[in-house]
Backbone as CSV, one residue per row, in Angstrom:
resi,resn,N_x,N_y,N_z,CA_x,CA_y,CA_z,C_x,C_y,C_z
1,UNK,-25.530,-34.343,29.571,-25.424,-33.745,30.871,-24.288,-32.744,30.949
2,UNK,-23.034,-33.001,30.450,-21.997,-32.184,30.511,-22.272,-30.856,29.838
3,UNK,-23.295,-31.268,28.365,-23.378,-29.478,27.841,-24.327,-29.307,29.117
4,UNK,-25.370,-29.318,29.510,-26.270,-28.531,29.978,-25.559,-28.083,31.342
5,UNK,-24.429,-28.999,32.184,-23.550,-28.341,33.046,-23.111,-27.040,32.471
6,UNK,-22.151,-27.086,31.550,-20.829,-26.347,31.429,-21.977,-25.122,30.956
7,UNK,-23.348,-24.855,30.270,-23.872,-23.816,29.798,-24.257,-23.096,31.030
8,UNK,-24.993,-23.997,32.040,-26.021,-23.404,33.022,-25.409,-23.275,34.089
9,UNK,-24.383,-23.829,34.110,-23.327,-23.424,35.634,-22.696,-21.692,35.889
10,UNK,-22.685,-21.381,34.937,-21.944,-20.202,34.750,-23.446,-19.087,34.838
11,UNK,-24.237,-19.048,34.509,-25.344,-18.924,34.647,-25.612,-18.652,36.326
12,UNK,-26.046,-19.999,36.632,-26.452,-19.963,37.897,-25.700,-18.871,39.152
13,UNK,-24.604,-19.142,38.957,-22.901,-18.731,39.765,-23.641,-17.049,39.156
14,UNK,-23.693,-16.977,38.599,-23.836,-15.556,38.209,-25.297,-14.790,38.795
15,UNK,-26.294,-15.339,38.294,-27.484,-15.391,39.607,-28.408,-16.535,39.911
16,UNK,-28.180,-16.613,41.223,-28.710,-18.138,41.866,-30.308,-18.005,41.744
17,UNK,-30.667,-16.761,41.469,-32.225,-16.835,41.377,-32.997,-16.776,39.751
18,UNK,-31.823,-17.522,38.884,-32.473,-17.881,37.412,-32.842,-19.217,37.514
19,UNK,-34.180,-19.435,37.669,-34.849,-20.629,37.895,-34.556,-21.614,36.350
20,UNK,-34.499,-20.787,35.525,-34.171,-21.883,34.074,-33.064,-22.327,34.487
21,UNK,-31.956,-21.419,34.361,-30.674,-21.931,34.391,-30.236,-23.117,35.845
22,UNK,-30.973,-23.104,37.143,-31.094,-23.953,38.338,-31.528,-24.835,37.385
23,UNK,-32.642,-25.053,37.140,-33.456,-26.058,36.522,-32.562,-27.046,35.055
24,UNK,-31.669,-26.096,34.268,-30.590,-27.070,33.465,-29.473,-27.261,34.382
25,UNK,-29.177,-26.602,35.217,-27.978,-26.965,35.490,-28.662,-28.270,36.448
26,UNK,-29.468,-28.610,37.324,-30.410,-29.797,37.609,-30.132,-31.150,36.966
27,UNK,-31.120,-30.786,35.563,-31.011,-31.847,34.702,-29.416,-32.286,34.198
28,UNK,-29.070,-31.676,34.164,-27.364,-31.513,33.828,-26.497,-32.760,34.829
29,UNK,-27.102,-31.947,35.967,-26.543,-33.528,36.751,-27.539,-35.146,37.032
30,UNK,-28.145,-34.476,36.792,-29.100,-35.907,36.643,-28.884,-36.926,35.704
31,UNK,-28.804,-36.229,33.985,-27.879,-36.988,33.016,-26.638,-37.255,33.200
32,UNK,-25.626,-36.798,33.877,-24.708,-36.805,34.140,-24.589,-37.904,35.123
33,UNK,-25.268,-38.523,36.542,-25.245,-39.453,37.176,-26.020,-40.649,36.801
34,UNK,-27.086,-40.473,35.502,-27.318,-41.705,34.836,-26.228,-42.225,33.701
35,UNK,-25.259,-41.199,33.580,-24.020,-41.604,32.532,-23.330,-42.383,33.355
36,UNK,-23.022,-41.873,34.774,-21.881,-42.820,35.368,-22.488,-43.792,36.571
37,UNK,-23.638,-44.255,35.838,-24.266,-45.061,36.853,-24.048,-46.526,35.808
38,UNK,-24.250,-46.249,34.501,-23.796,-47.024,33.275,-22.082,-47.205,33.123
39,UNK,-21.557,-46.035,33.179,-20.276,-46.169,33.124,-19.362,-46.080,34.090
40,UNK,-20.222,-46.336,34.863,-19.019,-46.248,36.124,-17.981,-45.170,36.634
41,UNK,-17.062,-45.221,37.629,-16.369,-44.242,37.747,-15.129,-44.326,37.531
42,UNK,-14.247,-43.066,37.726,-12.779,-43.102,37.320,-12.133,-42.663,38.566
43,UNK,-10.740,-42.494,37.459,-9.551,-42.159,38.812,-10.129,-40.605,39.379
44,UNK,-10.708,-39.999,38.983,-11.131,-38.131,39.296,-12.156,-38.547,40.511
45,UNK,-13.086,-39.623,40.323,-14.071,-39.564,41.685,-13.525,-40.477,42.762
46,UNK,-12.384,-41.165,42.488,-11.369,-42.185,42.957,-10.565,-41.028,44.217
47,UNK,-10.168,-39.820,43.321,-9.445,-38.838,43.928,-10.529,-38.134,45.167
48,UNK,-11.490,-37.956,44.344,-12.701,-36.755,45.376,-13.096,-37.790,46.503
49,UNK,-13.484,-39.171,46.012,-14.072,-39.613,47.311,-12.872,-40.191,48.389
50,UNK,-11.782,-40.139,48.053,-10.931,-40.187,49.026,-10.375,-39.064,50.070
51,UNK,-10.477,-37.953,49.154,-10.895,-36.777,49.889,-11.518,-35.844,50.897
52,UNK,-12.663,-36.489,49.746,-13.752,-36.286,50.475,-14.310,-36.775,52.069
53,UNK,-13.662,-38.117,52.251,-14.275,-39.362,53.135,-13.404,-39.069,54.706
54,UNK,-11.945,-38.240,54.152,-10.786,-37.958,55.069,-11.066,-36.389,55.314
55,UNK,-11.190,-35.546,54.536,-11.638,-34.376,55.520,-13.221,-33.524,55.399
56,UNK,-13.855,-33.957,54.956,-15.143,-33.798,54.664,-16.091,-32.982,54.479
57,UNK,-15.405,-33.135,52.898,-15.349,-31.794,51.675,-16.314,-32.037,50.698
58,UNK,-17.009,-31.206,50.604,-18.279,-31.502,49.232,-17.460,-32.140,47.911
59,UNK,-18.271,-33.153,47.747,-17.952,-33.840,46.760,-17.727,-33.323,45.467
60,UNK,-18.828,-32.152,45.253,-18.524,-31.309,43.742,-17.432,-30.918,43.535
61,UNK,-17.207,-30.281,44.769,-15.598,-28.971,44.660,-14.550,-30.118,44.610
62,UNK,-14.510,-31.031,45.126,-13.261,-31.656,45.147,-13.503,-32.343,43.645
63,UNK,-14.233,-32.972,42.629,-14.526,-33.432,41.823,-13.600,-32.312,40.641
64,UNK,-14.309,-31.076,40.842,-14.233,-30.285,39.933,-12.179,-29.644,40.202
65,UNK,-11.731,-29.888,41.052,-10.093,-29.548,41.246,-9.499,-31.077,40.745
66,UNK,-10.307,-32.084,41.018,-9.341,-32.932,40.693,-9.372,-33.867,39.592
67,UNK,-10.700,-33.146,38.825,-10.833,-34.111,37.331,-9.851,-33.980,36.220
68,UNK,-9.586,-32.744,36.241,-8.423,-31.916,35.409,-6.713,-32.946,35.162
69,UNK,-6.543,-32.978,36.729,-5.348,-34.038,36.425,-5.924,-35.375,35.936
70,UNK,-6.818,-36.077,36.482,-7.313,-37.342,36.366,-7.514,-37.367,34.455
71,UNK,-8.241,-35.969,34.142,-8.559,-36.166,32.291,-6.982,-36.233,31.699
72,UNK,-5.966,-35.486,32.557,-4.978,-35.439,31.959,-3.780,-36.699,31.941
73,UNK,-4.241,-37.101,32.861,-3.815,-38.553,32.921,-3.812,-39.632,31.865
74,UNK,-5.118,-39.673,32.018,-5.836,-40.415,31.279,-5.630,-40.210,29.400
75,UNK,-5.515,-38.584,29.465,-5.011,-38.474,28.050,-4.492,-39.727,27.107
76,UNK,-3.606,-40.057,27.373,-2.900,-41.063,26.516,-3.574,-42.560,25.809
77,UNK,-4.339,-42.933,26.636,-5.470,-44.136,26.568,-6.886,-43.643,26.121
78,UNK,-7.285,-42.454,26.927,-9.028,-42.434,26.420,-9.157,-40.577,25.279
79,UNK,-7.868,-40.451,24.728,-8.140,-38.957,24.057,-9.256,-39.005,23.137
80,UNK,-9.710,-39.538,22.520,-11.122,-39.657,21.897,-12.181,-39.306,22.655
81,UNK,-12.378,-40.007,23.735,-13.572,-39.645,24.433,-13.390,-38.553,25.483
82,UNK,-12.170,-38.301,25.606,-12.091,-37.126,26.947,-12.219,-35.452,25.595
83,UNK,-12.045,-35.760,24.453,-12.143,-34.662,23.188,-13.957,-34.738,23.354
84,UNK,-14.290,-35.950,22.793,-15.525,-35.682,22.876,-16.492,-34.461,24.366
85,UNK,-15.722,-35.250,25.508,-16.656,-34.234,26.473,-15.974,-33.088,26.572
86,UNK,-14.764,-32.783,26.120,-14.703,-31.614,25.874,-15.141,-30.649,25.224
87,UNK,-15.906,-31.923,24.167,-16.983,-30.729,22.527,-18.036,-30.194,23.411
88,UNK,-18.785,-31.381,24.368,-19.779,-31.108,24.749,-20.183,-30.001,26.015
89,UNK,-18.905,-29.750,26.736,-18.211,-28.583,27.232,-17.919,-27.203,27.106
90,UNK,-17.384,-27.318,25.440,-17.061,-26.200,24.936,-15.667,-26.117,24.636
91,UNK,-14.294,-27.243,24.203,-13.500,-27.012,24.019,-12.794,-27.914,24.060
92,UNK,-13.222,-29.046,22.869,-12.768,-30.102,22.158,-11.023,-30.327,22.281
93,UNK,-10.350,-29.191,22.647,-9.047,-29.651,22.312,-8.272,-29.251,24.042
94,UNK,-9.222,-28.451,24.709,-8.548,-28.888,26.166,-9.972,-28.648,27.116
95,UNK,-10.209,-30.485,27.299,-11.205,-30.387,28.125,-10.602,-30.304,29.493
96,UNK,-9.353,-30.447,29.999,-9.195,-29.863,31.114,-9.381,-28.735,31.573
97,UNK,-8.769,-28.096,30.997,-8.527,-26.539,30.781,-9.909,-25.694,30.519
98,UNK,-11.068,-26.841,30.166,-12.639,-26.008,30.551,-12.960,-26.427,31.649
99,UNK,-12.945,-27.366,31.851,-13.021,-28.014,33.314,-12.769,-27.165,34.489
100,UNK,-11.241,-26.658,34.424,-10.747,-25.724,35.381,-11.279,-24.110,35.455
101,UNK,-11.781,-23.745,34.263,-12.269,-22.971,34.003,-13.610,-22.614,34.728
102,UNK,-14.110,-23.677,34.476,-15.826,-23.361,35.370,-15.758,-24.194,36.436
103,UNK,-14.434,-24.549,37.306,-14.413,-24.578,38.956,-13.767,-23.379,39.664
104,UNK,-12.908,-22.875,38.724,-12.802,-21.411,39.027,-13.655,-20.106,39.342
105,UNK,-14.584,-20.503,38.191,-16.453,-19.820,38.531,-17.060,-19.531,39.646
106,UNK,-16.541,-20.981,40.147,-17.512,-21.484,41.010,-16.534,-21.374,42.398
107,UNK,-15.118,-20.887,42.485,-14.450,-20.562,43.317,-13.446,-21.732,43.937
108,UNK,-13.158,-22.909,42.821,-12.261,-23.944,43.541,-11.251,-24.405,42.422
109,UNK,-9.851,-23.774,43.372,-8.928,-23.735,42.845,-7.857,-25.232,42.507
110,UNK,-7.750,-25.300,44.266,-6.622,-25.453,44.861,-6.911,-26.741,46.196
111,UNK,-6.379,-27.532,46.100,-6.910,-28.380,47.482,-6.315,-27.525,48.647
112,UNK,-5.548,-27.153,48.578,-4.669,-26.221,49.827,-6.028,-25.889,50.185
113,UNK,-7.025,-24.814,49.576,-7.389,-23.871,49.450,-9.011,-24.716,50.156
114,UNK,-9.124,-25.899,50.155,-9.908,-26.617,50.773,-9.399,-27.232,51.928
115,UNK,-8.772,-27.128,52.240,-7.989,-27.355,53.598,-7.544,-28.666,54.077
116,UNK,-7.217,-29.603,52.668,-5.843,-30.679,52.816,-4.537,-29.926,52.781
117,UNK,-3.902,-30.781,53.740,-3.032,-30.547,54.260,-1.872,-31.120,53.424
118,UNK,-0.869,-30.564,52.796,0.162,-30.864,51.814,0.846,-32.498,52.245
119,UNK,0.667,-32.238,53.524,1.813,-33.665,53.976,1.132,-35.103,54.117
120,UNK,-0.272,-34.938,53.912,-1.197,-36.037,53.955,-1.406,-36.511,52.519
121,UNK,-1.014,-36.274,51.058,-1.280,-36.038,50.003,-0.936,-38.138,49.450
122,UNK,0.263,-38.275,49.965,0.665,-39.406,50.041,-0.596,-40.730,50.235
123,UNK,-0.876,-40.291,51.995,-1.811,-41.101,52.451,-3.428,-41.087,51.513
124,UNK,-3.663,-40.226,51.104,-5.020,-39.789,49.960,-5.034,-40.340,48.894
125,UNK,-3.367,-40.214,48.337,-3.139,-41.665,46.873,-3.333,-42.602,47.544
126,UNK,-2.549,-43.417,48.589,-3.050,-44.899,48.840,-4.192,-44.993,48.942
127,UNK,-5.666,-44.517,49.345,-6.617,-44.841,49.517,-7.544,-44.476,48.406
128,UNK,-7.174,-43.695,47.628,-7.245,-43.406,46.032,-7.360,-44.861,45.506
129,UNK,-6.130,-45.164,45.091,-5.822,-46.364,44.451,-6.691,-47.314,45.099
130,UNK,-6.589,-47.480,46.525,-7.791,-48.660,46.520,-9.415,-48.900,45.928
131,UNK,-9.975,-47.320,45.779,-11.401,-47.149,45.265,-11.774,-47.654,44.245
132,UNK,-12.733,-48.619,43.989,-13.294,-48.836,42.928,-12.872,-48.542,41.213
133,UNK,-13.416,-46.627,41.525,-13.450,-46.044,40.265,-12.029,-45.934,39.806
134,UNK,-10.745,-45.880,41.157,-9.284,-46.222,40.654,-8.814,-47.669,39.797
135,UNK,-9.810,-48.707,39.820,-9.102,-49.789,39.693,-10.107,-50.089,37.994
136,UNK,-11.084,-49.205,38.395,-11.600,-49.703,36.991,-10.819,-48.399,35.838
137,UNK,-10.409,-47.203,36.302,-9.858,-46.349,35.281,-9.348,-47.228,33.595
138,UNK,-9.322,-46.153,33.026,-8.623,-47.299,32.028,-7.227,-47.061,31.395
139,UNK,-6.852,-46.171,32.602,-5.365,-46.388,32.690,-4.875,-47.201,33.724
140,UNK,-4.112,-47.567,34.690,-3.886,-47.831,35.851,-2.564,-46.793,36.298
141,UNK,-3.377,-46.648,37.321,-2.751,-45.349,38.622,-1.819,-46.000,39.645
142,UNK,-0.210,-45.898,40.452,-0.054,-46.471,40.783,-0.405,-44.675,42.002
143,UNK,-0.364,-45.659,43.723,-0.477,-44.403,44.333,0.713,-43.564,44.003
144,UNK,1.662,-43.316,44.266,3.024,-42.517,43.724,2.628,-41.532,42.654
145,UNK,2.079,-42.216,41.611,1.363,-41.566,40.581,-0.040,-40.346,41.211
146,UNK,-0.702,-41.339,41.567,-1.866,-40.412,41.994,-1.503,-39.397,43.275
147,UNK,-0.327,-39.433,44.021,0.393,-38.561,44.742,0.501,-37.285,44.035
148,UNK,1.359,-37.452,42.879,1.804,-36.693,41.964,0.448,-35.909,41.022
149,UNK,-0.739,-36.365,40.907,-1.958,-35.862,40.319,-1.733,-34.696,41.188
150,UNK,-2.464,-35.418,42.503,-2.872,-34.057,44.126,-1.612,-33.045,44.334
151,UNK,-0.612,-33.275,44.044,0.354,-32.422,44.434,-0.191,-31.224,43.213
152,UNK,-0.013,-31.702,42.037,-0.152,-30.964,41.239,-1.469,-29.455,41.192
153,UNK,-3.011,-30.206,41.911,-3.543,-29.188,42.536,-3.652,-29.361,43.989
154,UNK,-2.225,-29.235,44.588,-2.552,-28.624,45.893,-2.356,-27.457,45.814
């Protein structure tokens, strides 16, 4: 799912009326939500759906600003497999840094820039940390920590 994202996204963004490229970038997420229907979620959808739930922001865009810290987090415990989806991406040695790359594409930078508010960033880790996909990560996040993720893209 991740190659057929990272190929057909850039694609699409470029013209919305290439029915192939709609059609992988499609399947793209379809494999992609039977991956984390098996594997569950992390601290990155931990981040978006807390986000998301408090000012009520498409789930993609916030996904795609805040996976970057969450992969980078995570670095230290899962670098094998966060390399791997980076192969499958396009850039085995900084899958963040493709990550950010094709939310930039797609025009999402910055949470500022989605319209959280810097001083609420605090309250978004605590309810972070309580989510699911926070507690199963396979690092552990304390909120303070996951404060410090969001600051980083506000």
């Amino acid at each position: 799912g991740a190659a057929l994202i990272a190929d057909s996204l850039p694609r699409v963004l470029a013209d919305g009326g290439d029915l192939d490229a709609r059609r992988e970038l499609l399947e793209g997420a379809m494999h992609a939500g039977a991956a984390l229907a098996g594997a569950g979620l992390g601290l990155g959808h931990a981040m978006a759906q807390a986000l998301g739930g408090r000012y009520g922001i498409a789930h993609g865009a916030l996904n795609a600003v805040v996976l970057p810290p969450a992969l980078r987090f995570n670095n230290p415990v899962a670098g094998e497999e966060i390399a791997r989806f980076g192969e499958a991406i396009g850039d085995a040695a900084d899958a963040p840094g493709k990550v950010e790359e094709l939310a930039r594409l797609a025009g999402f930078e910055r949470l500022r820039d989605l319209g959280v508010p810097e001083s609420e960033l605090l309250l978004v880790a605590e309810a972070a940390a309580e989510r699911g996909g926070a507690k199963a990560n396979p690092r552990p996040a304390s909120p303070a920590e996951i404060a410090e993720l969001l600051r980083r893209v506000w």
